[in-house]
Backbone bond lengths (Angstrom), bond angles and torsions (degrees), N, CA, C in turn:
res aa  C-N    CA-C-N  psi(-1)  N-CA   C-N-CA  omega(-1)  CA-C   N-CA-C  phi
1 X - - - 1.460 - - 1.528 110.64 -
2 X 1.326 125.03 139.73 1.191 134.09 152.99 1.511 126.01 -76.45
3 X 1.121 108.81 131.99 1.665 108.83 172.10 1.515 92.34 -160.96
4 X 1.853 85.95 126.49 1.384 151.58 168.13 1.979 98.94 -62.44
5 X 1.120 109.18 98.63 1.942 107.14 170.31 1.473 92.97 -96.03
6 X 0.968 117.50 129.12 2.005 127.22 164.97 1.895 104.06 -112.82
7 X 1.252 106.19 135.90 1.222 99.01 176.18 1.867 92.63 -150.24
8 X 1.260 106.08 147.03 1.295 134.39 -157.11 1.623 104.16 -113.72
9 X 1.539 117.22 90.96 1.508 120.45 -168.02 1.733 104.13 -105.18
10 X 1.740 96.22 141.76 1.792 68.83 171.17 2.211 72.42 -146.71
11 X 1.216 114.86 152.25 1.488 99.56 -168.02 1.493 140.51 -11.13
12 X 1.557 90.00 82.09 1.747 84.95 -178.85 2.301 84.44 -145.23
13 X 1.216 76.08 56.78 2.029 81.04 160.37 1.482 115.24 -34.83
14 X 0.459 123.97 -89.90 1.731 147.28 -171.33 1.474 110.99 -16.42
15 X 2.056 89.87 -76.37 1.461 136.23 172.24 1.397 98.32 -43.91
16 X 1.318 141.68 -75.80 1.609 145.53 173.96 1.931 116.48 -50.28
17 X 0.841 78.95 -53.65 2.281 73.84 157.61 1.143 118.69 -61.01
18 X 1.361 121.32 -48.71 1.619 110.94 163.05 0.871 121.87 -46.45
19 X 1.517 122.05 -66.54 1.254 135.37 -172.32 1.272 122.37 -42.97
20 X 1.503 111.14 -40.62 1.217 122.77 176.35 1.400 129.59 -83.66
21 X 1.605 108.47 -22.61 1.527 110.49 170.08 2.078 101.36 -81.11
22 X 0.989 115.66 -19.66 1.291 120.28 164.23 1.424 127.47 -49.53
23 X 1.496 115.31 -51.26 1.409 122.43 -163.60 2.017 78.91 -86.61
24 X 1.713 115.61 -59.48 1.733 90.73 -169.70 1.457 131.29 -83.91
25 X 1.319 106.48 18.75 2.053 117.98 158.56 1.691 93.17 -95.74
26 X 0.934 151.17 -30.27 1.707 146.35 170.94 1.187 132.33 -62.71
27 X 1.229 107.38 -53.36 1.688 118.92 -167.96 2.008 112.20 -90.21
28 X 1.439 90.30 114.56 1.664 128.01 -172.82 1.448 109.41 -74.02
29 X 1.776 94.07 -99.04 1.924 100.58 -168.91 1.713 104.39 -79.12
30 X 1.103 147.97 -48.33 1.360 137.20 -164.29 1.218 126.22 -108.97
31 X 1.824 101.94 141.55 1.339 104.09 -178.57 1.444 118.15 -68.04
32 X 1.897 90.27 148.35 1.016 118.07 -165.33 1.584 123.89 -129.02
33 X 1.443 102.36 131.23 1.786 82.64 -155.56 2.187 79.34 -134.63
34 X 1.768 105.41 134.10 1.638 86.77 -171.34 1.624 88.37 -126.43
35 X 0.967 99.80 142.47 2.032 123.95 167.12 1.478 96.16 -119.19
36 X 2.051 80.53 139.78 1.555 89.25 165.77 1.773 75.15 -135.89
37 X 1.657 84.71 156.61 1.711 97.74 165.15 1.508 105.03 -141.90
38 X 1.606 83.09 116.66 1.640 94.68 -178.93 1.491 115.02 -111.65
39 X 1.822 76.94 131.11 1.936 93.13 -158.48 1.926 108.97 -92.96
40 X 1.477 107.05 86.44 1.185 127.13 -176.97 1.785 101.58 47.79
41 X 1.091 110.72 88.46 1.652 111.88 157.71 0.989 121.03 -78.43
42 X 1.491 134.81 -176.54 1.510 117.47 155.97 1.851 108.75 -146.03
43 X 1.956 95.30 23.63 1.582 85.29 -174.83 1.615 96.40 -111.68
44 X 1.574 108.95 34.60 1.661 107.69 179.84 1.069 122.42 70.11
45 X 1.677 118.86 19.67 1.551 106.00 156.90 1.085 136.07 -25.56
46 X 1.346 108.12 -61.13 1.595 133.60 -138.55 2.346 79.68 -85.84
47 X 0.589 109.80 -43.24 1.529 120.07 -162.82 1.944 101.19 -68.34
48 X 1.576 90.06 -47.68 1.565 92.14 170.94 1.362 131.40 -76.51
49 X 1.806 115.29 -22.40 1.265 104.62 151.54 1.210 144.08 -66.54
50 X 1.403 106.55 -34.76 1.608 117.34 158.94 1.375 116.49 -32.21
51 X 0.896 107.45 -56.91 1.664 123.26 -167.08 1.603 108.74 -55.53
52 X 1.736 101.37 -53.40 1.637 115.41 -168.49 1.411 111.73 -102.83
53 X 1.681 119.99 1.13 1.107 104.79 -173.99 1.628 96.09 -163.47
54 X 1.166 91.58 72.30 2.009 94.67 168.90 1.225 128.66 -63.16
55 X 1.722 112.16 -15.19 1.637 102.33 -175.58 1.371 100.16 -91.76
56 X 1.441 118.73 18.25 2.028 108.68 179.88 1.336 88.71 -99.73
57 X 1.454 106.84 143.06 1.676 136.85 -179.31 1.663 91.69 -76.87
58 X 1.355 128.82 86.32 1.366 120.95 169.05 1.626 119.79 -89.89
59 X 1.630 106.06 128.08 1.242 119.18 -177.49 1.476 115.74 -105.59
60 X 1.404 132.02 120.07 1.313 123.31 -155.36 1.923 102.52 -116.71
61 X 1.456 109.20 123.65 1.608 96.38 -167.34 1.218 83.11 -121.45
62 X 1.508 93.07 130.67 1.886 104.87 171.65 2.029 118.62 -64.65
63 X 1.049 113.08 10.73 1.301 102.96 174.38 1.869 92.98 -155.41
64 X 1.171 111.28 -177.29 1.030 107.22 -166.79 1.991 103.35 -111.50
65 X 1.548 118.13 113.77 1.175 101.18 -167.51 1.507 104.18 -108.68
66 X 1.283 119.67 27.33 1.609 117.59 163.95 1.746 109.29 93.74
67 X 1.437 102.67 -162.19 2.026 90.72 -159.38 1.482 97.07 -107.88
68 X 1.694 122.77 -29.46 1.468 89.26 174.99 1.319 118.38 -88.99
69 X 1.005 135.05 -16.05 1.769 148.90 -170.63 1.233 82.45 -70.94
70 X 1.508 137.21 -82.00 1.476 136.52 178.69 1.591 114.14 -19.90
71 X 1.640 106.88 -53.95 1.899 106.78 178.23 1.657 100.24 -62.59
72 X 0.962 106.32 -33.08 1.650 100.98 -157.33 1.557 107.97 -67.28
73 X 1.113 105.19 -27.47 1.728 110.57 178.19 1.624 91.86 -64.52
74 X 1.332 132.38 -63.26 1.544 119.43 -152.42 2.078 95.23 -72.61
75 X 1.356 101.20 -47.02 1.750 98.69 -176.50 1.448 107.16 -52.57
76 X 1.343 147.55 -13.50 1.271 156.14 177.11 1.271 106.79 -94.46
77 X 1.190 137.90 -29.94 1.618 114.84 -158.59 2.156 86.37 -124.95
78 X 1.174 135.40 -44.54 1.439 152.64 149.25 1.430 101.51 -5.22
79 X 1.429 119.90 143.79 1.564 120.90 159.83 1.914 93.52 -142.91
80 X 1.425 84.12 127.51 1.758 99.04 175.01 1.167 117.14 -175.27
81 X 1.453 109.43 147.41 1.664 102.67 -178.05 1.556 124.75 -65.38
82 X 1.578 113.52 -7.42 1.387 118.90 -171.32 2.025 76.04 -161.13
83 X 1.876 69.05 140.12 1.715 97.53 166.98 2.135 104.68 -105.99
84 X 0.993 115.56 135.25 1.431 108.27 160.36 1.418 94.26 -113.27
85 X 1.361 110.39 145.40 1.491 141.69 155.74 1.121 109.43 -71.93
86 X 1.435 159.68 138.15 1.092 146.68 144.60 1.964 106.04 -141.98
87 X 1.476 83.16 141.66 1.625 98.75 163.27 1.362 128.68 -63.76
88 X 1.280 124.90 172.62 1.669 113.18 -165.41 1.570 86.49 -98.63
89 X 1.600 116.09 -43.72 1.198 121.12 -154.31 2.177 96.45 -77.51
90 X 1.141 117.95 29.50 1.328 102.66 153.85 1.545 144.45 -154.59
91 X 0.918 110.20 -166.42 1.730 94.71 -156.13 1.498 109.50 -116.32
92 X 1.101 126.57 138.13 1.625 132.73 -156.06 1.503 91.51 -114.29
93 X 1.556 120.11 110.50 1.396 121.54 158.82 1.515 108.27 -78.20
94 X 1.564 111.53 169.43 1.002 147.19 -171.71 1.278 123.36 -50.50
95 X 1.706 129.14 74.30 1.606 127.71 -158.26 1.269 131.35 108.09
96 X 1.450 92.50 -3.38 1.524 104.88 -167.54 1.694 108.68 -76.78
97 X 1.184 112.19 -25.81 1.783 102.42 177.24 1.412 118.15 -85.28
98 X 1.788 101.04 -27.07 1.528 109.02 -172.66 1.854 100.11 -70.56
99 X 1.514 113.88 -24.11 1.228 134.02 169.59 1.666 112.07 -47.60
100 X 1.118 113.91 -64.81 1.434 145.19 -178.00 1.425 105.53 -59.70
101 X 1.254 130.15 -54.79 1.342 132.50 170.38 1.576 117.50 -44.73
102 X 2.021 98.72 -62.95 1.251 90.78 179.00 1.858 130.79 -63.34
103 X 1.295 115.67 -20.64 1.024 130.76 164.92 1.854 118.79 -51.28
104 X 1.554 98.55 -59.02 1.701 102.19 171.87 1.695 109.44 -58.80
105 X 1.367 118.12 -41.76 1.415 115.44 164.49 1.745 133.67 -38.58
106 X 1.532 89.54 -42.23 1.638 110.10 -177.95 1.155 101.23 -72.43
107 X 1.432 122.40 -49.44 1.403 110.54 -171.17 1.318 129.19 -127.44
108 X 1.592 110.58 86.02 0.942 128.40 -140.89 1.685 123.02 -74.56
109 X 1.482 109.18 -1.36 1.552 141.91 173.50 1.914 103.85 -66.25
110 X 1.192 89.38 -35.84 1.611 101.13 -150.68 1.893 93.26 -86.95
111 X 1.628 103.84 138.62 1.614 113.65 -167.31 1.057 102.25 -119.06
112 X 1.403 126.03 -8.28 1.492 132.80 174.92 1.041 125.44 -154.44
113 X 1.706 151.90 133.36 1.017 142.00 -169.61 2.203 109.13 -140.76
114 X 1.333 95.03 -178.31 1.393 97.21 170.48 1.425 115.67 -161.75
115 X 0.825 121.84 -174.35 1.844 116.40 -178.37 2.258 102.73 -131.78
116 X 0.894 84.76 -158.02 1.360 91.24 -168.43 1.464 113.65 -96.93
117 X 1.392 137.61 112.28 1.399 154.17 -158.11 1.537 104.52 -84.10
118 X 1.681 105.74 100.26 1.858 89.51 175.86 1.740 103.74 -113.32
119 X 1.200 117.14 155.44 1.623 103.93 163.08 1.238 130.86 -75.32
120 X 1.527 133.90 -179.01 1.189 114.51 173.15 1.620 123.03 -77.95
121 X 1.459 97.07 0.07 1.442 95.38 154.69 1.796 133.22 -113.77
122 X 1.158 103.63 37.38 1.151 107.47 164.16 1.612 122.80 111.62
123 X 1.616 93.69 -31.01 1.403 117.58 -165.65 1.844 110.17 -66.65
124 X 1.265 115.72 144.34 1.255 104.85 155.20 1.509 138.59 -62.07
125 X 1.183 138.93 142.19 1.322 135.14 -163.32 1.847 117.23 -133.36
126 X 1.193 100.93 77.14 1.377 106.12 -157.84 1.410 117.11 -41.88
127 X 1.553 124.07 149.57 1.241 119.37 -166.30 1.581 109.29 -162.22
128 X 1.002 129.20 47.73 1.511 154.60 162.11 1.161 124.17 -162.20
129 X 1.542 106.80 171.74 1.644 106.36 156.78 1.359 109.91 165.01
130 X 1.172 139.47 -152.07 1.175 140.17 -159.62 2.103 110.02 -86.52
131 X 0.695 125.54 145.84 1.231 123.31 165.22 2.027 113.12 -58.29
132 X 1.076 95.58 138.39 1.418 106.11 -178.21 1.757 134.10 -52.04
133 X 1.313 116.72 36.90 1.376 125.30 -144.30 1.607 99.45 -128.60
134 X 1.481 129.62 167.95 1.434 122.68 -174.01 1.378 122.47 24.39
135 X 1.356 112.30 -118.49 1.874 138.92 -164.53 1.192 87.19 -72.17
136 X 1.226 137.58 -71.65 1.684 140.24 175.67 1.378 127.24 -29.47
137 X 1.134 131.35 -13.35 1.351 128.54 172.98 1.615 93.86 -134.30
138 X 1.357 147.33 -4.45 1.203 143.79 168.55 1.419 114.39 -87.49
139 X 1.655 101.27 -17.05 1.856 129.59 170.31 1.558 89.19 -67.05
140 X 1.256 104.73 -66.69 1.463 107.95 -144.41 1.657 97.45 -65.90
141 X 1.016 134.59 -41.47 1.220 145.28 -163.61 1.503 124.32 -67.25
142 X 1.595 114.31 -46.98 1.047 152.09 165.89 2.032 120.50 -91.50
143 X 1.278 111.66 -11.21 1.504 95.60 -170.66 1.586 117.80 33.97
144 X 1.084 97.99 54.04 1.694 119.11 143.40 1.535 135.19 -27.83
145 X 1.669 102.16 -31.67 1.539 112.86 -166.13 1.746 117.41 -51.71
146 X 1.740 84.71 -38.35 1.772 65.80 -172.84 1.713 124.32 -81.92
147 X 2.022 103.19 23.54 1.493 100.81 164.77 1.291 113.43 -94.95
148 X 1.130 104.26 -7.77 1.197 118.53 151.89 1.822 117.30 99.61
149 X 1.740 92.74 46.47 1.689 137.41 -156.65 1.795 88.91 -100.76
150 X 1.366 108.83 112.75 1.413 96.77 179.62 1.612 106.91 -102.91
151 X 1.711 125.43 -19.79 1.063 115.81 -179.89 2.035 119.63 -79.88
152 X 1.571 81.36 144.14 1.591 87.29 -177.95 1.288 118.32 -141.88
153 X 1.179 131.26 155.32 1.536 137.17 155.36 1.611 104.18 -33.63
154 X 1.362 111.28 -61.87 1.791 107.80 179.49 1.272 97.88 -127.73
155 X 1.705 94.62 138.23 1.564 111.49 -167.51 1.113 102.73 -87.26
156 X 1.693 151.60 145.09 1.306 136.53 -169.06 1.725 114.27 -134.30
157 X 1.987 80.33 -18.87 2.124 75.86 -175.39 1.305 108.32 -84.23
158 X 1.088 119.36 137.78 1.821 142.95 170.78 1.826 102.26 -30.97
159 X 1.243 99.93 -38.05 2.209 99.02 -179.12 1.173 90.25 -66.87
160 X 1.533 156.01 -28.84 1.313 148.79 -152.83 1.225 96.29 -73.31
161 X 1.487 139.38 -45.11 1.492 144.26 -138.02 1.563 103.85 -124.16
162 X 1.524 122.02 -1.43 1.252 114.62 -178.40 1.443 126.88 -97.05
163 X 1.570 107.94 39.64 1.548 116.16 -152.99 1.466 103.36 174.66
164 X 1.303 101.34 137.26 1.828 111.00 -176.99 1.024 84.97 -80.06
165 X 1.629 103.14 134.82 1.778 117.06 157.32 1.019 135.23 -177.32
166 X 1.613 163.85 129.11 1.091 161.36 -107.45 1.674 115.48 -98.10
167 X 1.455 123.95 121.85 1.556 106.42 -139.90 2.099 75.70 -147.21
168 X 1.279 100.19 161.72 1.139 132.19 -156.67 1.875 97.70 -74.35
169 X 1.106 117.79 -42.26 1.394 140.54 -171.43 1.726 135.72 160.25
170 X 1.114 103.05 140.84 1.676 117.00 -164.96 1.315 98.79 -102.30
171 X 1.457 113.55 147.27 1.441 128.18 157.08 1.429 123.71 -44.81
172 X 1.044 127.32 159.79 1.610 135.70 -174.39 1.514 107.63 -84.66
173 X 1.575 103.68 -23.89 1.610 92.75 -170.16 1.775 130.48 -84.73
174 X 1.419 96.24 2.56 1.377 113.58 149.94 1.245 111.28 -156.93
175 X 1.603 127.91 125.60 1.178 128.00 -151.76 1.386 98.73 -141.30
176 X 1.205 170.42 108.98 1.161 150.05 119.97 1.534 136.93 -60.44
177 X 1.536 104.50 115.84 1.744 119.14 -162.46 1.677 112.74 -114.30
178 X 0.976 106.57 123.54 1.829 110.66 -164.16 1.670 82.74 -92.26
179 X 1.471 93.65 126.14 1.646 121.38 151.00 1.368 107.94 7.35
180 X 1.475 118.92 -78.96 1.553 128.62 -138.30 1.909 67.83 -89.45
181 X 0.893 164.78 -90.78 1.514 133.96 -87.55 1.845 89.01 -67.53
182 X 1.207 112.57 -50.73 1.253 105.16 -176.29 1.140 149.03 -38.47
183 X 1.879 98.95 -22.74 1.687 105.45 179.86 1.908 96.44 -75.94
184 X 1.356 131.87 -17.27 1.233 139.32 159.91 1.514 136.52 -36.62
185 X 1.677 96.20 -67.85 1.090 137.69 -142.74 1.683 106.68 -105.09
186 X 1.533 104.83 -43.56 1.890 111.21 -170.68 1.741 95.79 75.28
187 X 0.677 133.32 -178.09 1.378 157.06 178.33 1.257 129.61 -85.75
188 X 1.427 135.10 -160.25 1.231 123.53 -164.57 1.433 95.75 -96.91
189 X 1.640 112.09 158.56 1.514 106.16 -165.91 2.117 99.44 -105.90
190 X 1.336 105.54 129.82 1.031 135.66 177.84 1.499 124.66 -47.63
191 X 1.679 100.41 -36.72 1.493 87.13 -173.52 1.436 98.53 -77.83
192 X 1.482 156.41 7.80 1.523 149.39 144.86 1.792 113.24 -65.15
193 X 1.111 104.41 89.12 1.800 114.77 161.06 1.612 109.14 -21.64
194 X 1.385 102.56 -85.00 1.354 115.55 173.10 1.771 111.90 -148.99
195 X 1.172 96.28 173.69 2.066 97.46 -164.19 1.208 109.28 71.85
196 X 1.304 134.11 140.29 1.404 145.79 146.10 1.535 116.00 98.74
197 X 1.842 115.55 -18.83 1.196 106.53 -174.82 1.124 121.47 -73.47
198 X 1.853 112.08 -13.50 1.670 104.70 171.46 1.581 123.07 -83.17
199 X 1.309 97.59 -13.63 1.419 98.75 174.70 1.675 120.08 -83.79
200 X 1.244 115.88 -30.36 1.641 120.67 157.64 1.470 107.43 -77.45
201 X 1.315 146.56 -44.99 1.371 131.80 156.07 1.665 104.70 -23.87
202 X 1.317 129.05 -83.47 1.697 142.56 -179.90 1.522 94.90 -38.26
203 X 1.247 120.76 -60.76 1.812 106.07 -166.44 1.691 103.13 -66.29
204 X 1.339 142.71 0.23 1.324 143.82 -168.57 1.517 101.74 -104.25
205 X 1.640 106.34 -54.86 1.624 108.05 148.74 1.073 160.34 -24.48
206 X 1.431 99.93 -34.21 1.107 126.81 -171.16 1.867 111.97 -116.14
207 X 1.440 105.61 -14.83 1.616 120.23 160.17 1.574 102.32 -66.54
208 X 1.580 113.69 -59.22 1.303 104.07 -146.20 1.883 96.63 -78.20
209 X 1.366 121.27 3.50 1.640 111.84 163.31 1.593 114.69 117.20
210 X 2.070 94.16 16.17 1.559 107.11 -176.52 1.275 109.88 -79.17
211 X 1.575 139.87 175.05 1.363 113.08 134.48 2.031 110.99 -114.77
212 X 1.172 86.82 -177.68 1.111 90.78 174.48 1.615 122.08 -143.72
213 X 1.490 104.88 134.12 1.365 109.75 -149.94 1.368 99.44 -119.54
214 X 1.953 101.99 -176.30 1.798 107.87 179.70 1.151 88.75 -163.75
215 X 1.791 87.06 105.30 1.821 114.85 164.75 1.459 110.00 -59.69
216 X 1.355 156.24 65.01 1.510 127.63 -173.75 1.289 110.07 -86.89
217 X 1.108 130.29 30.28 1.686 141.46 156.73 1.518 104.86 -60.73
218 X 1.258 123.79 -64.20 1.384 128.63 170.32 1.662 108.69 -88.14
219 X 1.779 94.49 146.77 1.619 98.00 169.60 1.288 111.43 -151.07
220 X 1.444 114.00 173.00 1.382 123.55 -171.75 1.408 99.25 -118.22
221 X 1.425 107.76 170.60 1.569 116.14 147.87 1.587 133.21 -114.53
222 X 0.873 116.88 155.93 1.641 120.70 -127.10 2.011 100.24 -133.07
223 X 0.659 158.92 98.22 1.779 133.54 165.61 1.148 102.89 -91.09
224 X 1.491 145.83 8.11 1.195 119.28 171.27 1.910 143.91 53.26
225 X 1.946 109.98 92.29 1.299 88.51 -175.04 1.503 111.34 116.02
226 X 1.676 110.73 -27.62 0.968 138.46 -165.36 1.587 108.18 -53.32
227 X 1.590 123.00 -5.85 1.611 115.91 169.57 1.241 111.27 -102.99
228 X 1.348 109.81 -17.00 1.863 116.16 -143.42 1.887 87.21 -84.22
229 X 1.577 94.77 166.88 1.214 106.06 165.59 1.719 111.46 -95.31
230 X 1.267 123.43 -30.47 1.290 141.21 168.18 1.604 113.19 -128.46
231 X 1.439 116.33 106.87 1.022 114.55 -156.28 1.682 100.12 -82.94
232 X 1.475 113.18 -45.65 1.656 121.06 -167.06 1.728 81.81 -45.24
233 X 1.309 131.42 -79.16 0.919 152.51 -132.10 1.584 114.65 -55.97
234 X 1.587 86.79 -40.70 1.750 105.81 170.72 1.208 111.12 -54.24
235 X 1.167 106.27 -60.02 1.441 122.27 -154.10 1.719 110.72 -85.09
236 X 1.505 115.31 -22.67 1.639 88.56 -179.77 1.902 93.86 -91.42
237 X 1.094 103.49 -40.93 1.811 111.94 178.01 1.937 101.15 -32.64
238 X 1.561 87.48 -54.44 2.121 86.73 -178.83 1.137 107.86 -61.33
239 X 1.382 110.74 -41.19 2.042 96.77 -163.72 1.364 93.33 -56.99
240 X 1.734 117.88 -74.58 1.368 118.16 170.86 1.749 123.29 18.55
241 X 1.392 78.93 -103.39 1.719 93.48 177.87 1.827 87.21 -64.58
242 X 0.609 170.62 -160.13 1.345 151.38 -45.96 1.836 112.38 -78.53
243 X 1.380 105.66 -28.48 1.413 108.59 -177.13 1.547 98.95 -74.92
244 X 1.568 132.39 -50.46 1.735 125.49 164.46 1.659 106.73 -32.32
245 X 1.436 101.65 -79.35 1.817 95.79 -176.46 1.511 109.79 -50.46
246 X 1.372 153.34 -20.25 0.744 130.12 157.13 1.696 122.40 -44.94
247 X 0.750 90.93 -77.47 1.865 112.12 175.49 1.285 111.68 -52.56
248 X 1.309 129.77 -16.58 1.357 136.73 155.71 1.909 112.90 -63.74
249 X 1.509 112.78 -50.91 1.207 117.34 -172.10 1.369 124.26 -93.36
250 X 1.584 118.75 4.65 1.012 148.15 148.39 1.343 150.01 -96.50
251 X 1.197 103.45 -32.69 1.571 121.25 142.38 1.448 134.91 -131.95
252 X 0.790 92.37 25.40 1.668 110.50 -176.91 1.543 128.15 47.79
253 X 1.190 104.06 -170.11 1.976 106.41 -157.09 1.486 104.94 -40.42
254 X 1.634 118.75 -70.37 1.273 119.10 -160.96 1.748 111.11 -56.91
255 X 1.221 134.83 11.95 1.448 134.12 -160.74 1.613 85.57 -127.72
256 X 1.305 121.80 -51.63 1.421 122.48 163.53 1.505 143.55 -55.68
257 X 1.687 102.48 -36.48 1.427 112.22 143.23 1.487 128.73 -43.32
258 X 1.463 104.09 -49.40 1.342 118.50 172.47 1.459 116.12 -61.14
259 X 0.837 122.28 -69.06 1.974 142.51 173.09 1.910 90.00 -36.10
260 X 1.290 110.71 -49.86 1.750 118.72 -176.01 1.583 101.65 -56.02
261 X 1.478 117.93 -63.14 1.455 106.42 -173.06 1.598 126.48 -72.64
262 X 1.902 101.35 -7.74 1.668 96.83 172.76 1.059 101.31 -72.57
263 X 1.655 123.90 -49.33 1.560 125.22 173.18 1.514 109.26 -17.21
264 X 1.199 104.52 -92.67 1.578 117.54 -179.62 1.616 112.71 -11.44
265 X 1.398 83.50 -75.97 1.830 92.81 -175.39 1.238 118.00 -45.54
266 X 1.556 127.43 -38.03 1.228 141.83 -143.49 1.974 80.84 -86.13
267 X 1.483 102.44 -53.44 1.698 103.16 176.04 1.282 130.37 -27.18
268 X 1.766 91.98 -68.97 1.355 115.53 170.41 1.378 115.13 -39.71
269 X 1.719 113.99 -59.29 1.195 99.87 -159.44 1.763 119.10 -69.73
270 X 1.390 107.35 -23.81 1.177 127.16 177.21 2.011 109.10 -62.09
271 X 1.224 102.49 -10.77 1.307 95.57 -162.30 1.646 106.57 -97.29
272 X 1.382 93.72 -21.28 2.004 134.45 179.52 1.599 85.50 -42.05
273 X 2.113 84.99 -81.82 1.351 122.24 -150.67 1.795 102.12 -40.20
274 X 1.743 101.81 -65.09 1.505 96.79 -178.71 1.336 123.84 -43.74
275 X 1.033 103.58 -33.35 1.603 114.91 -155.34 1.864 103.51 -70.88
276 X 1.453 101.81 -36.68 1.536 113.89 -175.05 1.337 107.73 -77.27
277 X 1.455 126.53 -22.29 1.242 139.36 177.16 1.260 118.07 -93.70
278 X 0.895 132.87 -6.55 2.020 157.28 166.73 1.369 110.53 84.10
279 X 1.288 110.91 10.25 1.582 108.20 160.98 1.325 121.33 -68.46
280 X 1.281 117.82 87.54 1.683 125.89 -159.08 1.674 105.27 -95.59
281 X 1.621 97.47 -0.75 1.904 102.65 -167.64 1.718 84.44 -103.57
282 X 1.196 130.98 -47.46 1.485 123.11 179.46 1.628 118.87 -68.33
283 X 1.361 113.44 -19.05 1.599 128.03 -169.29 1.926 98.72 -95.31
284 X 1.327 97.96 -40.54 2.054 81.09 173.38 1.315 114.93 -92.92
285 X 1.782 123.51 -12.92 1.649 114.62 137.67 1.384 130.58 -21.31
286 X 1.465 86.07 -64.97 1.412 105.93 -171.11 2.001 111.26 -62.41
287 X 1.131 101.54 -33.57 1.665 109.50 -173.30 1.660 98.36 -75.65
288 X 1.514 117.66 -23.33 1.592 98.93 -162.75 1.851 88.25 -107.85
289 X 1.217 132.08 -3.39 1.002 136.46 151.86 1.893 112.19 -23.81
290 X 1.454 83.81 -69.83 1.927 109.48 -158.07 1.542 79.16 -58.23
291 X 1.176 150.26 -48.81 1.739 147.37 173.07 1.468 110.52 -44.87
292 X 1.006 96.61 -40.40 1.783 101.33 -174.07 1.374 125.67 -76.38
293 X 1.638 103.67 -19.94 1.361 102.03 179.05 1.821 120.57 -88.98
């Protein structure tokens, strides 16, 4: 089997040399062919891979056009039976794709998969969960749990990940995508910068009759954040706006208006909560959030 690794760099030197001496000290039985496309850095990525790693297909974009537009260049021009997604900021142990392969082999229903997200310290790092719809995004929004609402946008308890099984959608930062879903599906959709496009990628997946699963038998390591200058900030501000445009391009404005003012509230209340609890670094996140969206 062939598999295509795409990874999406935008200054993270360091983070992408690892990564990359990772995937070629690891990978055994299958071919392996890796692209990175680095979307205008300026701390010499693109210059330092050259140097340390001539067999990566490097694509150099003079401005920076974000993480799925970035995949879409290698999933467009690439031929392989499986695409992996991967982050710059992580590290590929020993078997883990030849792992991944045989798994997409086994189950041959399944159009996308992922393995189990650890940090570099050990910790679990959640990375699925339910698709964004009912209890699941009113979970996620609200922390629901203690009514004792287990579905969510992001799945967080440790039983979620201890067992192969068919899951709503996986993170982008390790993704594995078999060939054919794509002649289906098209690729990841563009108008999302960053946040959310793997999770509307999976709900498109999962229309055209894929499933999508979570190997946590195998795992990676992960640091998370690893481009951003403020990572909290990135990342709840992206889901944000990416979960509205979702619901905008799927059901349009008035469902998105709506989805906009749970946002809000969900902010607010989060901004309460920290604030009453003296987390004053998660509570003015949270306040410059509601700006960001």
């Amino acid at each position: 089997m062939k598999v295509v690794v795409s990874i999406v760099n935008f200054n993270t030197k360091d983070l992408i040399l690892n990564c990359l001496k990772s995937i070629f000290e690891g990978q055994k039985e299958n071919e392996i062919a890796v692209w990175v496309v680095d979307n205008a850095s300026t701390d010499t990525s693109a210059e330092e891979i050259k140097k340390n790693f001539p067999k990566v297909n490097l694509i150099e974009n003079s401005t920076n056009i974000g993480f799925g537009a970035g995949h879409n260049i290698v999933l467009r021009r690439a031929k392989g039976d499986y695409f992996l997604i991967l982050n710059s900021d992580c590290e590929i142990l020993d078997g883990v794709i030849d792992e991944m392969v045989i798994f997409m082999e086994s189950n041959k229903g399944c159009g996308i998969s992922s393995c189990k997200i650890l940090g570099f310290d050990g910790k679990l790092q959640p990375n699925a969960g339910d698709l964004p719809f009912g209890m699941a995004i009113l979970n996620w929004l609200f922390n629901l749990e203690i009514f004792g609402v287990k579905q969510s946008f992001h799945r967080n308890e440790s039983s979620y990940y201890g067992g192969i099984h068919e899951v709503g959608w996986v993170s982008g930062n390790f993704m594995m995508i078999r060939d054919s879903l794509m002649k289906k599906t098209g690729y990841f959709n563009e108008s999302f910068f960053m946040y959310f496009e793997d999770a509307e990628f999976c709900y498109r997946a999962k229309k055209a009759g894929y499933k999508v699963m979570l190997n946590p038998q195998v795992s990676i390591k992960h640091l998370s954040g690893g481009s951003l200058d403020d990572p909290k900030l990135r990342q709840w501000s992206g889901e944000y706006k990416g979960l509205i445009l979702f619901y905008n391009q799927t059901y349009g404005l008035f469902m998105a208006s709506l989805v906009r003012l749970l946002v809000y509230l969900s902010a607010i209340g989060r901004i309460i909560a920290y604030g009453l609890k003296g987390n004053l670094k998660f509570s003015n996140t949270y306040a410059k959030t509601i700006f960001n969206i």
